[in-house]
C-alpha positions in Angstrom: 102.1 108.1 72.9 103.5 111.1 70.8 100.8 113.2 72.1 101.1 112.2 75.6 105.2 112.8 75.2 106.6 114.1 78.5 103.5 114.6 79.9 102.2 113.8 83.5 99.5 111.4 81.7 102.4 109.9 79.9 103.8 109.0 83.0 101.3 107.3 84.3 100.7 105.3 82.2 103.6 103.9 81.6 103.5 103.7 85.5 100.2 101.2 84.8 101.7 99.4 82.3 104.5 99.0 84.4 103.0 98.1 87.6 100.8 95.4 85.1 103.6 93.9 83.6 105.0 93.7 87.3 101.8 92.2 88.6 101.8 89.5 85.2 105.5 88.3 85.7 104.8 87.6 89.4 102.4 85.5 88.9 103.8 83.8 85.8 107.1 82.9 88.1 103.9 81.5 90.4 102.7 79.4 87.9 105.7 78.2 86.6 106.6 76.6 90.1 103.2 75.5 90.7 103.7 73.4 87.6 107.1 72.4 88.2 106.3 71.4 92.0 103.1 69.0 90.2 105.4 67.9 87.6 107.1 66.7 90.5 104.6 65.2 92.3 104.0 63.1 89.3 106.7 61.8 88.6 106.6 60.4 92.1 103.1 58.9 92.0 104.0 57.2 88.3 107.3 55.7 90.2 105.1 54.9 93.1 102.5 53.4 90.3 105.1 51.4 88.5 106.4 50.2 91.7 103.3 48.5 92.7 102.4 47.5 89.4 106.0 46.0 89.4 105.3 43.7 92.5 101.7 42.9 92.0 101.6 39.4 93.1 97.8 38.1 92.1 97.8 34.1 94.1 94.9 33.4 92.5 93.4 30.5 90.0 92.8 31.9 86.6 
């Protein structure tokens, strides 16, 4: 970068990097709610699960 110092190159690429970096953030705040919003989910379908595990009523001769 020393020899790039000031210069119109210099610029941009620290533009790219920039604009990459941008890009990478985005989707990582993406990806994080994905996973939240699943997390989510799950823990609905394991109460739901446990719910009807819960009232399993089996009528038959064993």
């Amino acid at each position: 970068m020393k020899a790039l110092k000031g210069s119109a190159e210099e610029r941009s690429l620290l533009q790219r990097y920039t604009s990459e970096l941008n890009s990478q953030e985005d989707e990582l705040a993406t990806l994080k709610k994905q996973l939240a919003d699943l997390e989510g989910k799950r823990a609905q379908s394991q109460t739901a699960f446990a719910d009807l595990v819960y009232h399993f009523d089996f009528d038959g001769d064993i």
